[in-house]
Backbone as CSV, one residue per row, in Angstrom:
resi,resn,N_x,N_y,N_z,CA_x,CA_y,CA_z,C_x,C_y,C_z
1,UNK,10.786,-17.622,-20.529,10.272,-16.690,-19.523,10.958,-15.333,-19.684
2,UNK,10.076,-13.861,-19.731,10.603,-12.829,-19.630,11.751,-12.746,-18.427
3,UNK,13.054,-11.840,-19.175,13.699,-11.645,-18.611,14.150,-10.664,-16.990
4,UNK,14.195,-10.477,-16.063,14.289,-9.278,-14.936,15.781,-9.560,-14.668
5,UNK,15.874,-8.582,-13.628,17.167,-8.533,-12.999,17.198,-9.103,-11.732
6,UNK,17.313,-9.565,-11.039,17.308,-10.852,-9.836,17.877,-10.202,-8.831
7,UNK,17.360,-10.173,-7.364,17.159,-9.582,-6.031,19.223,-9.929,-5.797
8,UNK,19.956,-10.647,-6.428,21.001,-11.147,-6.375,21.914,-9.951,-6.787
9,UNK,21.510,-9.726,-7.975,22.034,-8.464,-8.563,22.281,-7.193,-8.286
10,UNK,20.855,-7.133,-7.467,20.916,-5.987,-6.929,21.720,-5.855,-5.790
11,UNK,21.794,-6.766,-5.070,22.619,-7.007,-3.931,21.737,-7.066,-2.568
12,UNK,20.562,-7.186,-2.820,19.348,-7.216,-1.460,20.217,-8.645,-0.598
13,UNK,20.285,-8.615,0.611,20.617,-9.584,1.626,19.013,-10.539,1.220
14,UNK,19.450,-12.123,1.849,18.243,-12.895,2.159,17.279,-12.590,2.654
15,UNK,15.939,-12.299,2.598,14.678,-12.619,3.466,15.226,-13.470,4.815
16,UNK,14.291,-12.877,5.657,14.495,-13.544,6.897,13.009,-14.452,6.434
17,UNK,12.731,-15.646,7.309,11.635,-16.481,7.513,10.387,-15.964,7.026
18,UNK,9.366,-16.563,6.171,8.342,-16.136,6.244,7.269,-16.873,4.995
19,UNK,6.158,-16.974,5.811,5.490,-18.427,5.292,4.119,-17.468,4.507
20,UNK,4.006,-16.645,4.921,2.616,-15.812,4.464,2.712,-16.013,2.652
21,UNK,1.890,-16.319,2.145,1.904,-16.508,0.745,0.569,-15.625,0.116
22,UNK,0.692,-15.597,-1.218,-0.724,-15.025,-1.823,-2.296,-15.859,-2.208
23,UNK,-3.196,-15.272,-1.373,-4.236,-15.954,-1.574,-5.511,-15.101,-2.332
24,UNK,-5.979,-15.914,-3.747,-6.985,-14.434,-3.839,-6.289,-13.544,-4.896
25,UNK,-5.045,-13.485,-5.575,-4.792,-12.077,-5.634,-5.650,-11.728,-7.215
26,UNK,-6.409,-10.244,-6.820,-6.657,-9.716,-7.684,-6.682,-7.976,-8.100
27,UNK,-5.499,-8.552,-7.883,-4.602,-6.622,-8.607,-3.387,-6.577,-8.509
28,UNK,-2.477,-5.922,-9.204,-1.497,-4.958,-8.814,-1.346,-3.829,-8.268
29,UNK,-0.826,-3.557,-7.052,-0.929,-2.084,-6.438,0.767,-1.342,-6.798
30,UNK,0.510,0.199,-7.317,1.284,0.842,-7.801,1.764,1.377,-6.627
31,UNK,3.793,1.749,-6.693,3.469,2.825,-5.403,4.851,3.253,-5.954
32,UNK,5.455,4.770,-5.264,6.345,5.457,-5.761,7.016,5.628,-4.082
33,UNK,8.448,6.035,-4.406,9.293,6.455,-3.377,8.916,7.214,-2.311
34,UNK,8.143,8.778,-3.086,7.861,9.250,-2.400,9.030,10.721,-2.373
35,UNK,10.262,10.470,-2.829,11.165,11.074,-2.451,11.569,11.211,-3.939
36,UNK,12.959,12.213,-4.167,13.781,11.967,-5.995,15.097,11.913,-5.750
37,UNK,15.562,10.298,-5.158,17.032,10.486,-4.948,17.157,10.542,-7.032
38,UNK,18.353,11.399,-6.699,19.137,11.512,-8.077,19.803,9.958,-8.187
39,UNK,19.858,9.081,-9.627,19.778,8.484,-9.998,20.888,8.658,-11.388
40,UNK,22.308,8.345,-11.239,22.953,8.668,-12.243,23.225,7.188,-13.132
41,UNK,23.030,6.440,-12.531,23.660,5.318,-13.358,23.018,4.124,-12.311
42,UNK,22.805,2.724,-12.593,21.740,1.601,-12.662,22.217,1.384,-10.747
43,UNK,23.749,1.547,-11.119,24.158,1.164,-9.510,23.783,1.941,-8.675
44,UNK,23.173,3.313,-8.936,22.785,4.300,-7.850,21.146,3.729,-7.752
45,UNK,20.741,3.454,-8.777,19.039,2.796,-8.320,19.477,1.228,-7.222
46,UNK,20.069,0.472,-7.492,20.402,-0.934,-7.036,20.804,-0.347,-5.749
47,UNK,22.001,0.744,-5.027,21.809,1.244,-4.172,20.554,1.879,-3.142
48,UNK,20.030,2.285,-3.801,18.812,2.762,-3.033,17.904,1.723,-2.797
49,UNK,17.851,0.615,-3.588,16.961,-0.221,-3.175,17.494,-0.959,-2.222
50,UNK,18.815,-1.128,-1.994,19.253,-2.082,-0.290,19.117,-1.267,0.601
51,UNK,19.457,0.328,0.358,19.103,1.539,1.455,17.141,1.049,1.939
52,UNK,16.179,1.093,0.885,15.367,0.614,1.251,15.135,-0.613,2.000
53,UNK,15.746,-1.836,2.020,15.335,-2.692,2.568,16.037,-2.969,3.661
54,UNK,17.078,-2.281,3.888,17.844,-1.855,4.878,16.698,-1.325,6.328
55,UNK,16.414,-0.295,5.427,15.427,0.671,5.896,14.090,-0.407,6.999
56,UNK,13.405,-1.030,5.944,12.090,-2.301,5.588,12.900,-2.863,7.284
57,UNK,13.895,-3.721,7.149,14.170,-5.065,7.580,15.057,-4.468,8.846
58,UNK,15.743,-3.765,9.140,16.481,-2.997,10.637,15.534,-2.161,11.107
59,UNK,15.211,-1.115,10.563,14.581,-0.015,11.533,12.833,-0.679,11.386
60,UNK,11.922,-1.035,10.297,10.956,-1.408,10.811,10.735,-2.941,11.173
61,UNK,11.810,-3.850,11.055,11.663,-4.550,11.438,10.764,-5.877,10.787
62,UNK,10.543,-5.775,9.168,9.973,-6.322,8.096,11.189,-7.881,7.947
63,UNK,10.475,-8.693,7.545,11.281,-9.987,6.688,12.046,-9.702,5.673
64,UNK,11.930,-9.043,5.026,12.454,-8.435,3.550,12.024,-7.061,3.176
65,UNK,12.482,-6.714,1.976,11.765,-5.611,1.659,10.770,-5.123,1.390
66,UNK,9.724,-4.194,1.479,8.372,-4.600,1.089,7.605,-4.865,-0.236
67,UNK,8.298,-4.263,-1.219,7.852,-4.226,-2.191,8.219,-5.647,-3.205
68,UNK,7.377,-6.238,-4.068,7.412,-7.478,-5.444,8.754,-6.987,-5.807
69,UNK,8.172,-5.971,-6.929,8.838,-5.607,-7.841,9.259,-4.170,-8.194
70,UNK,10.503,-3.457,-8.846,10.657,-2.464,-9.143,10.684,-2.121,-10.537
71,UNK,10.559,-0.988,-11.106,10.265,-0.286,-12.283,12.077,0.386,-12.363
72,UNK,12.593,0.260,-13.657,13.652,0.471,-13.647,13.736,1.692,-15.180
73,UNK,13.941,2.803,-14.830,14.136,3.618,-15.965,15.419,3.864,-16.558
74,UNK,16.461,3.268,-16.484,17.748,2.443,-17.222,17.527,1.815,-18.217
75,UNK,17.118,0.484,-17.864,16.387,-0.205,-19.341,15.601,-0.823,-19.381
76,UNK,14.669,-1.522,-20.422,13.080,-1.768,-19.945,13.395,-2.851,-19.347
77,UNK,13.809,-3.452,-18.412,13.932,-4.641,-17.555,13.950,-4.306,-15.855
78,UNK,12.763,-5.159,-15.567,12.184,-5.164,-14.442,13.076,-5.782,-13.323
79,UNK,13.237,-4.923,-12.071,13.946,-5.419,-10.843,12.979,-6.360,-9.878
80,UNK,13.579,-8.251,-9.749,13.054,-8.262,-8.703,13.372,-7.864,-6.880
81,UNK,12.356,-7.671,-5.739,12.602,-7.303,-5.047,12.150,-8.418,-4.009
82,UNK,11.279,-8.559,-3.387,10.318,-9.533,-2.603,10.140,-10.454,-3.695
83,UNK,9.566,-10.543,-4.848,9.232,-11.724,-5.513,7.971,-11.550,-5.290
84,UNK,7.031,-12.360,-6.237,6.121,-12.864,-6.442,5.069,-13.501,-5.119
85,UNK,6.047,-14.242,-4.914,5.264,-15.258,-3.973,4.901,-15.027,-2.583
86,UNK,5.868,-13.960,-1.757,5.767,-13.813,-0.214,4.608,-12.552,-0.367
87,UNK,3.377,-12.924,0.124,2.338,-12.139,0.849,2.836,-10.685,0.991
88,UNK,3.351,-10.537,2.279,3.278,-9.147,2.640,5.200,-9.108,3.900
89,UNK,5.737,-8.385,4.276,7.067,-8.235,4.567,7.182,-7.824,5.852
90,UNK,6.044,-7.278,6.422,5.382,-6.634,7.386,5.294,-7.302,8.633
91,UNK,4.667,-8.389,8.046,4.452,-9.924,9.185,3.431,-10.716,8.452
92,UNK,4.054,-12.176,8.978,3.181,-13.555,8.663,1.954,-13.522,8.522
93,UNK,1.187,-12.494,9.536,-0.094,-12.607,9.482,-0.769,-11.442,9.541
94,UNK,0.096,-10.505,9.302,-0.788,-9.306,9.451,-1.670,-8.921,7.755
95,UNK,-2.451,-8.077,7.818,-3.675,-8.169,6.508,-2.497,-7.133,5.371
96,UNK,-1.751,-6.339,5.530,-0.956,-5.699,4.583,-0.537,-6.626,3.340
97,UNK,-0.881,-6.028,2.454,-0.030,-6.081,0.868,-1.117,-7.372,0.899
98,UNK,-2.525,-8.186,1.584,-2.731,-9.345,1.451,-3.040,-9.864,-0.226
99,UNK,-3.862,-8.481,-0.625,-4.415,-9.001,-2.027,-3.584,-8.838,-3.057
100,UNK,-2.891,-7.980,-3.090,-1.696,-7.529,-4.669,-0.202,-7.637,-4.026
101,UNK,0.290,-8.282,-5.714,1.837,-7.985,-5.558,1.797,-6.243,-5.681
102,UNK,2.769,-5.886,-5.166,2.986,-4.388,-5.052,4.598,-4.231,-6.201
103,UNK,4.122,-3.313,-6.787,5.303,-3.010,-7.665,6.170,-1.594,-7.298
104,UNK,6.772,-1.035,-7.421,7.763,0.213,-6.803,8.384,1.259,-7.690
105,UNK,8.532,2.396,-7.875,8.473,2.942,-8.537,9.865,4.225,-7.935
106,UNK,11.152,3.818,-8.252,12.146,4.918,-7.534,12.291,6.345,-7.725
107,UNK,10.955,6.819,-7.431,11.657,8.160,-7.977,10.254,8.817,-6.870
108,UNK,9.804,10.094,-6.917,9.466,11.265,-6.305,8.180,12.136,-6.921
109,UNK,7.884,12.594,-6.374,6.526,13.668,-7.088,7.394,14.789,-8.287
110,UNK,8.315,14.794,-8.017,9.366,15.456,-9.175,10.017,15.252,-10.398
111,UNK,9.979,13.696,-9.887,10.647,12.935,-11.452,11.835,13.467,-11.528
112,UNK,12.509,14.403,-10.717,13.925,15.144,-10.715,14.713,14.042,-11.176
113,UNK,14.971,13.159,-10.408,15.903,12.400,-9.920,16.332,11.409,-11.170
114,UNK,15.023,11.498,-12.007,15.301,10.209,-13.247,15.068,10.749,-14.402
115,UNK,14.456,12.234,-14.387,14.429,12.792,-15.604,15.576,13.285,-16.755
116,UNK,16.543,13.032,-15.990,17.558,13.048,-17.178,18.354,12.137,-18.089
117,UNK,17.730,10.889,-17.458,18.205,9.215,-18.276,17.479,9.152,-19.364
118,UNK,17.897,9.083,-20.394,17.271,8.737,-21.560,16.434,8.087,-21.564
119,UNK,15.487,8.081,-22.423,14.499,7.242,-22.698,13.719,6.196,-21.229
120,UNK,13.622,7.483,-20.233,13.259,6.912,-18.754,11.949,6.874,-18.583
121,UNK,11.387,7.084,-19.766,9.490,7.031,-19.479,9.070,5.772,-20.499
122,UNK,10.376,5.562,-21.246,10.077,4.301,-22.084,10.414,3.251,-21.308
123,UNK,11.392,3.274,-20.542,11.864,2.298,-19.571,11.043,1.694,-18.625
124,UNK,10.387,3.137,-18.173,9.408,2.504,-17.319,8.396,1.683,-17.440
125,UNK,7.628,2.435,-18.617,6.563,1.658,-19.042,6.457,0.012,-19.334
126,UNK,7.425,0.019,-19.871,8.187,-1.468,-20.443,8.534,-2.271,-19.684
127,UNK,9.345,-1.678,-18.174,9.174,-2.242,-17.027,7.904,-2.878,-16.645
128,UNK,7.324,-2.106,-16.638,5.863,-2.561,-15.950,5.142,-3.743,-17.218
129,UNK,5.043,-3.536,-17.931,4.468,-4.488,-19.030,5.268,-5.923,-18.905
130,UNK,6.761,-5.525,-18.310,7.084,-7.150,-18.348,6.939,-7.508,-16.992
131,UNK,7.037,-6.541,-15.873,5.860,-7.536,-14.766,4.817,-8.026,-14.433
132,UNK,4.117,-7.440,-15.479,2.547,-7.475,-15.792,2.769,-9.099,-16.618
133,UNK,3.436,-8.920,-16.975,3.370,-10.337,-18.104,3.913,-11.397,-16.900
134,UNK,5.393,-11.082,-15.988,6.039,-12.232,-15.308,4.515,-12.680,-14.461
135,UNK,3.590,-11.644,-13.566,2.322,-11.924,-12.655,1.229,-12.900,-12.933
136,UNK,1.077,-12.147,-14.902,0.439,-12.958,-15.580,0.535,-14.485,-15.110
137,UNK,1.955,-14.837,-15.869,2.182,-16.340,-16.194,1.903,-17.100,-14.696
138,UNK,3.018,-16.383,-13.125,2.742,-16.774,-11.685,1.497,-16.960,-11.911
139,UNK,0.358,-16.087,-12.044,-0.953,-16.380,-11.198,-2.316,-17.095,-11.977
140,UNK,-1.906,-17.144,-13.050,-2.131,-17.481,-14.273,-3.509,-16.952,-14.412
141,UNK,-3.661,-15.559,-14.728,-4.731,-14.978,-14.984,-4.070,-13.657,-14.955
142,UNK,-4.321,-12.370,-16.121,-4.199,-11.132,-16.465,-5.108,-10.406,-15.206
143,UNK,-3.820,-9.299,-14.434,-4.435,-8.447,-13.154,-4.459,-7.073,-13.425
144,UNK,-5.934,-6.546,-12.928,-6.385,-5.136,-13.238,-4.503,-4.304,-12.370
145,UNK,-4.188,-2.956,-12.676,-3.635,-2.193,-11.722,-3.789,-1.291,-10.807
146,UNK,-3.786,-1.083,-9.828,-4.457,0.088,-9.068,-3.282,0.888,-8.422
147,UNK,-3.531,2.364,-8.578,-3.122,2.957,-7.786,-3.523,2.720,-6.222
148,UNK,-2.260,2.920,-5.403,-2.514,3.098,-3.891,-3.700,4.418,-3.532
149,UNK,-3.717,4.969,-4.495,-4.787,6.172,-3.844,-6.187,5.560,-4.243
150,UNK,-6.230,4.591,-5.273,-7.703,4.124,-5.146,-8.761,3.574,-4.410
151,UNK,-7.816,3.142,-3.127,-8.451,3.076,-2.042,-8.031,3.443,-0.789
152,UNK,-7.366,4.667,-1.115,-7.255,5.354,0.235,-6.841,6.762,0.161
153,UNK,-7.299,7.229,0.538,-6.335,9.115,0.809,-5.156,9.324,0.901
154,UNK,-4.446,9.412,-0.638,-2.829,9.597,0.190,-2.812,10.109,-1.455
155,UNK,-1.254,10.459,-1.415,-0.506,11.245,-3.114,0.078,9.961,-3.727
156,UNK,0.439,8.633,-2.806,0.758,7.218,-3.637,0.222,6.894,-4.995
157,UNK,0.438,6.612,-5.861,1.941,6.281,-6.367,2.546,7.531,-7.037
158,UNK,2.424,8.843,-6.799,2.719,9.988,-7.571,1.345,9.784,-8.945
159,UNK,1.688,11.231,-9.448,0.531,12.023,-10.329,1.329,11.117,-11.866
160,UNK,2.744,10.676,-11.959,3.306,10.397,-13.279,2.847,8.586,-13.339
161,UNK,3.053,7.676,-12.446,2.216,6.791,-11.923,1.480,6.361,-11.966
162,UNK,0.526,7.053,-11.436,-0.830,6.761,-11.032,-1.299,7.230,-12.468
163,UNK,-0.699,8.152,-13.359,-1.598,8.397,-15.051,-1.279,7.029,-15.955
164,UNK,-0.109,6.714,-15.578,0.682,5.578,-16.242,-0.172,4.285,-16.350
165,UNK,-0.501,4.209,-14.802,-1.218,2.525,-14.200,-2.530,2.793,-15.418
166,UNK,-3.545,4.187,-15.078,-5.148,4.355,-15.643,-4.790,4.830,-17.131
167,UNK,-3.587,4.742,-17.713,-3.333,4.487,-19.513,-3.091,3.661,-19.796
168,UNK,-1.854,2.871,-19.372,-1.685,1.658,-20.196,-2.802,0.452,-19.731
169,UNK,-2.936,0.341,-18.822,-3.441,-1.139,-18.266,-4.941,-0.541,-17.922
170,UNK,-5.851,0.290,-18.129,-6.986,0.668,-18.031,-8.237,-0.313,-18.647
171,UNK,-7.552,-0.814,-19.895,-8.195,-2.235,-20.763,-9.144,-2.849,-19.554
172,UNK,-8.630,-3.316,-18.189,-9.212,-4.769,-17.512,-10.365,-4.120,-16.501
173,UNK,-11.265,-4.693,-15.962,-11.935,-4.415,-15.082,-10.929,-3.984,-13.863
174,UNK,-11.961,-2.843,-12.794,-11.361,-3.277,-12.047,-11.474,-3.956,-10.962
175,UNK,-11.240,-4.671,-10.274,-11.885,-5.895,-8.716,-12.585,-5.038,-7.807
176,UNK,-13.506,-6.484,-7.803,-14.366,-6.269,-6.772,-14.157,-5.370,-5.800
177,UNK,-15.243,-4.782,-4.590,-14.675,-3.857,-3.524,-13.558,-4.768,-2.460
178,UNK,-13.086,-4.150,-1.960,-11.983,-5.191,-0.883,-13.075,-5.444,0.090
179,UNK,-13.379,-7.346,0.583,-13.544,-7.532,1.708,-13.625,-7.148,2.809
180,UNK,-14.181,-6.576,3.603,-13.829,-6.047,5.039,-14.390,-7.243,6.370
181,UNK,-13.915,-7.871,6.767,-14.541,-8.978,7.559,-14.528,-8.179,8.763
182,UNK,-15.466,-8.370,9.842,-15.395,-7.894,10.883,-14.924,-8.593,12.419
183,UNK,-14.331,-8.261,12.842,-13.851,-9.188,13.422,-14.586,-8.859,15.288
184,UNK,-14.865,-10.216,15.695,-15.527,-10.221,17.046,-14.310,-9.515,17.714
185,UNK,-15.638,-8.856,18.767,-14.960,-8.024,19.930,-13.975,-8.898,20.793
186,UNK,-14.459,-10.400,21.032,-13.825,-10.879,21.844,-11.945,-11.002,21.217
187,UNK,-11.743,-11.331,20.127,-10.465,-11.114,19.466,-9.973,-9.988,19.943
188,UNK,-10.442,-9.075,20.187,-9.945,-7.552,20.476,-9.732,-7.037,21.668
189,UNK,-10.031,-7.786,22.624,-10.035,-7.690,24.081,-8.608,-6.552,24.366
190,UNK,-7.849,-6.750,23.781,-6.549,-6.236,24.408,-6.493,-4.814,23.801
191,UNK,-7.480,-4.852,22.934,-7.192,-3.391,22.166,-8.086,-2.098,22.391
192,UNK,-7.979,-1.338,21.924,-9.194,0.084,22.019,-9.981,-0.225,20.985
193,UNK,-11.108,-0.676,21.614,-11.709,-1.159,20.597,-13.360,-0.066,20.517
194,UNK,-13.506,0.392,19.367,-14.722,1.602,19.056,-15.939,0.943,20.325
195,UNK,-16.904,1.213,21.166,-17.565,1.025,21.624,-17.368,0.002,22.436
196,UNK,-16.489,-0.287,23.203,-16.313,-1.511,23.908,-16.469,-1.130,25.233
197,UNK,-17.089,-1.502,25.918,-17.737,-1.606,27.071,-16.358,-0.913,28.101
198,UNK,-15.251,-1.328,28.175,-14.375,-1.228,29.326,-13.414,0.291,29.303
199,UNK,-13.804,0.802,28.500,-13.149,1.943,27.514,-14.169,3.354,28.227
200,UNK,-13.510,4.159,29.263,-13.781,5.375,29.466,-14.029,6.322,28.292
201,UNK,-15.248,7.376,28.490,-15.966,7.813,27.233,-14.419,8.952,26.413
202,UNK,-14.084,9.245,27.196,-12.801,10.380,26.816,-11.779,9.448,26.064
203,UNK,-10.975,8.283,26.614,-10.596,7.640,26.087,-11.233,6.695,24.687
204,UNK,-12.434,6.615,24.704,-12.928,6.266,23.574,-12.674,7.279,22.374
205,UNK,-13.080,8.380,22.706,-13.270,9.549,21.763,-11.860,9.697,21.095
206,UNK,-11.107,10.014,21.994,-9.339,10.016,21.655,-9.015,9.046,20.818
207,UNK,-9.151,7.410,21.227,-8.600,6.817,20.014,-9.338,7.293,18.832
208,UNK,-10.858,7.476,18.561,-11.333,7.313,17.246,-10.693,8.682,16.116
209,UNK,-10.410,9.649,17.286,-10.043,10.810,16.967,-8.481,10.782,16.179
210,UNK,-8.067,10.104,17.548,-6.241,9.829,16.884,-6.225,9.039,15.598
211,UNK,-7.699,8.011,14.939,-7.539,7.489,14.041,-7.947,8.733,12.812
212,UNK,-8.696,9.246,13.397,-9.215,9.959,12.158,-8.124,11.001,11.707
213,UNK,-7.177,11.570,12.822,-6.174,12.221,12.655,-4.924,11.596,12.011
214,UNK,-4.823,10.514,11.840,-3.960,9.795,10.984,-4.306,9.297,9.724
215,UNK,-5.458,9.640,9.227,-5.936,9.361,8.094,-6.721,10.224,7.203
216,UNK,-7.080,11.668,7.763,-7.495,12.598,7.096,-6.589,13.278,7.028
217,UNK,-7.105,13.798,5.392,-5.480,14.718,4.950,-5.780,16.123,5.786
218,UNK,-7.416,16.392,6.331,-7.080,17.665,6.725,-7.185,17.438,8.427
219,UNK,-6.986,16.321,9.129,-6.370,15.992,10.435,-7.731,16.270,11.152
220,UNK,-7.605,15.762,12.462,-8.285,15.954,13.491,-8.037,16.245,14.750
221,UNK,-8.618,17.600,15.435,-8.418,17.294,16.988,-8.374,16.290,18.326
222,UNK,-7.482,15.842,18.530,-7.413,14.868,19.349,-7.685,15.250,21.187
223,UNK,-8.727,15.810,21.318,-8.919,16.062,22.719,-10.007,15.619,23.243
224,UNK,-10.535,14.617,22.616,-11.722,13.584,23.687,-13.082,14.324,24.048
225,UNK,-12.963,15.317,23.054,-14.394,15.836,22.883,-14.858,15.843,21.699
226,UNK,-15.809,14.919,21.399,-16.940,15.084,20.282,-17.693,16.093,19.726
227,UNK,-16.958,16.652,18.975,-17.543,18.168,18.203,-17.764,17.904,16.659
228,UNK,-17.815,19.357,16.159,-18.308,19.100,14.722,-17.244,18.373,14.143
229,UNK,-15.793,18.923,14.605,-14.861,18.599,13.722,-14.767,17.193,13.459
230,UNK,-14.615,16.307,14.982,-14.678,15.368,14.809,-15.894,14.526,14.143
231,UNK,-16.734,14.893,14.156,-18.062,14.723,13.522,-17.985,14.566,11.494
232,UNK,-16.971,15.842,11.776,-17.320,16.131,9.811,-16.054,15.054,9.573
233,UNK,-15.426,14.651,10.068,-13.779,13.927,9.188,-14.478,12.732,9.417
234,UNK,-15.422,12.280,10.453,-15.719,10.736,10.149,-16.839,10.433,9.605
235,UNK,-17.545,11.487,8.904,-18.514,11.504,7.860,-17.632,11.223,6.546
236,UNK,-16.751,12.255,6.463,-15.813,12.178,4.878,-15.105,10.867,5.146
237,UNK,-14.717,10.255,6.150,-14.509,8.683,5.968,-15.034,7.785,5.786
238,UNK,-16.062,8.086,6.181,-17.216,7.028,5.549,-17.880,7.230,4.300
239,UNK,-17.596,8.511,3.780,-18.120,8.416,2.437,-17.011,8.488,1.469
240,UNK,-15.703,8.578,1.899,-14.607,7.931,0.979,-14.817,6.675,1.084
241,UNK,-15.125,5.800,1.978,-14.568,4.538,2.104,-15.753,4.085,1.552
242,UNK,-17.090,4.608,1.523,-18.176,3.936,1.306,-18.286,3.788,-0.017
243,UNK,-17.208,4.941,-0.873,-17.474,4.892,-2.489,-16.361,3.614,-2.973
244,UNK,-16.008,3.292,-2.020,-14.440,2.163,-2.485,-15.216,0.952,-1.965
245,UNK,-16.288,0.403,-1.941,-17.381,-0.633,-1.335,-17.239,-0.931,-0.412
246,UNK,-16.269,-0.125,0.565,-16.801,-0.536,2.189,-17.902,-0.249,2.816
247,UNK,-18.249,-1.462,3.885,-19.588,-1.294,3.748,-20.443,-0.451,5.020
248,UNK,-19.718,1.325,5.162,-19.949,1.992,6.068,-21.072,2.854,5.304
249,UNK,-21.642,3.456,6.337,-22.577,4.732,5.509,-22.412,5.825,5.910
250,UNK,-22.795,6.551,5.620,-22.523,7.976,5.805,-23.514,8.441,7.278
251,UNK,-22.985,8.094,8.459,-24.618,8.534,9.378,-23.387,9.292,10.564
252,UNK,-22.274,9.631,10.607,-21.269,10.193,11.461,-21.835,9.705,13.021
253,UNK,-21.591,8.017,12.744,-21.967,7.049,13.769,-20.842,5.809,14.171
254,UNK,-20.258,5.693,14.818,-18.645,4.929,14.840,-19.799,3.643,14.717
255,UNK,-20.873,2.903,14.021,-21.297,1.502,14.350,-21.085,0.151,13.545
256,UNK,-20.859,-0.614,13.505,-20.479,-2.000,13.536,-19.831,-1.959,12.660
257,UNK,-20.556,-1.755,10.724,-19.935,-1.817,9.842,-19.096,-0.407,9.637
258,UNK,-19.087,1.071,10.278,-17.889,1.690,10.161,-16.912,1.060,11.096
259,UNK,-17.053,0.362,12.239,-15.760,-0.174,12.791,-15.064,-0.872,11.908
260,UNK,-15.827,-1.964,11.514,-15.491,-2.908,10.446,-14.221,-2.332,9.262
261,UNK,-14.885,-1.092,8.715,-13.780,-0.510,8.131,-12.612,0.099,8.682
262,UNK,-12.741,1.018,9.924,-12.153,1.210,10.975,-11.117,0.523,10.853
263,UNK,-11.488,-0.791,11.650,-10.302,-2.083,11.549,-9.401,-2.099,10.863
264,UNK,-10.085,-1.908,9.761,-9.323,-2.701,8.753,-8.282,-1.845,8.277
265,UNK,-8.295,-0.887,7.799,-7.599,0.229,7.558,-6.728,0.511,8.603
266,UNK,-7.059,0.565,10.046,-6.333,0.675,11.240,-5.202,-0.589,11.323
267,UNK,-5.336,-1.572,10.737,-4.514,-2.819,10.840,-3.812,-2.532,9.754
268,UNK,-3.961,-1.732,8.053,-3.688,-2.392,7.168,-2.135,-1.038,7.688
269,UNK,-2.932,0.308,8.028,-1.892,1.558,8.499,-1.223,1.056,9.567
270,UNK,-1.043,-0.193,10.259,-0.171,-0.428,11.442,-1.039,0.747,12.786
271,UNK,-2.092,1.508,12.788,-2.005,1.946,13.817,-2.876,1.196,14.632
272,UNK,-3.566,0.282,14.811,-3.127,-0.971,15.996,-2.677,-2.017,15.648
């Protein structure tokens, strides 16, 4: 079995409890820091990754850390983090991380932080090829990769990343559209739920608004009046989401199957 460096090594504390496993999986999802801590030597990456799960497991309150696996530009050997096997870090049952192991990527839209380690774009790559291979053997079937922006609006996994995932591993199809199940109103009773009967019209408008404002990069007014603005950002959500096979249309109409997506996205972002 290809070799990694073991969650031991790094010094990650135990997982707390957690039974959620992988069902289904068909992809790898790419994702980057986000940030460029400087990175002088293997123990300053192994550091940042307990700062992360530190981060994951006290302040949000996760089982472990969130991420499988990490990409290590030191040497081509892959960090594990979560492992293979635990679902999502988030919670037992919530829909996050459900379909792909998620792999991690320490560094920033800058590459500052790792661009001065030798041979750190060979590292990486090589990284990833031997998690690609450890996923392989686990799931026993070769998985397309996706960037986090392929199905959603965001700068995840960075521009160095996200070229990386659609060069090397571009070879495989990529999966089907994601599922969106819809889930009965009655499940939802407790929540703000798009068109639900008990929900004052102002207060309706506000949540859909506060959603659309958390998910469009160019934001939305949140004042419980239905105008163009709000009008044009949940058109461009439905026709982002509609090109990623969710199954909304473009009619700037909050109905069944845009809730449907709604949901889902609203559960997968934690904002209900």
């Amino acid at each position: 079995m290809t070799d990694y460096i073991s969650r031991g090594q790094v010094g990650l504390i135990p997982a707390k409890p957690n039974s959620a496993r992988f069902r289904n999986v068909d992809r790898i999802t790419g994702h980057y820091g986000g940030s460029d801590p400087l990175l002088r030597t293997e123990a300053d990456l192994f550091r940042v990754l307990r700062n992360v799960q530190y981060n994951d497991m006290v302040n949000k309150g996760y089982s472990d850390i969130m991420y499988s696996w990490g990409l290590n530009p030191f040497r081509p050997v892959p960090i594990e983090l979560r492992g293979s096997k635990v679902r999502g870090a988030a919670n037992g049952t919530n829909t996050s991380n459900m379909v792909s192991p998620s792999v991690l990527g320490v560094f920033g839209p800058n590459l500052s932080g790792i661009s001065h380690i030798p041979n750190w774009q060979a590292n990486l790559i090589e990284s990833a090829r031997v998690v690609d291979d450890i996923l392989e053997w686990e799931f026993g079937k070769a998985l397309p990769w996706v960037g986090h922006r392929d199905w959603k609006p965001t700068g995840c996994p960075g521009d160095w990343m996200y070229n990386l995932i659609h060069s090397q591993f571009d070879e495989r199809p990529l999966p089907p559209p994601v599922e969106v199940p819809f889930t009965p109103a009655a499940d939802l009773a407790d929540r703000p739920v798009v068109g639900y009967q008990n929900m004052e019209r102002g207060d309706y408008v506000r949540w859909v608004q506060n959603f659309l404002n958390s998910t469009s990069p160019e934001g939305c007014p949140v004042d419980g009046i239905w105008g163009f603005i709000s009008w044009d950002r949940l058109t461009k959500f439905q026709g982002y989401f509609q090109a990623q096979g969710f199954p909304c249309r473009v009619n700037g109409i909050t109905d069944l199957n845009t809730w449907a997506t709604i949901h889902y996205i609203a559960t997968v972002e934690g904002i209900i």
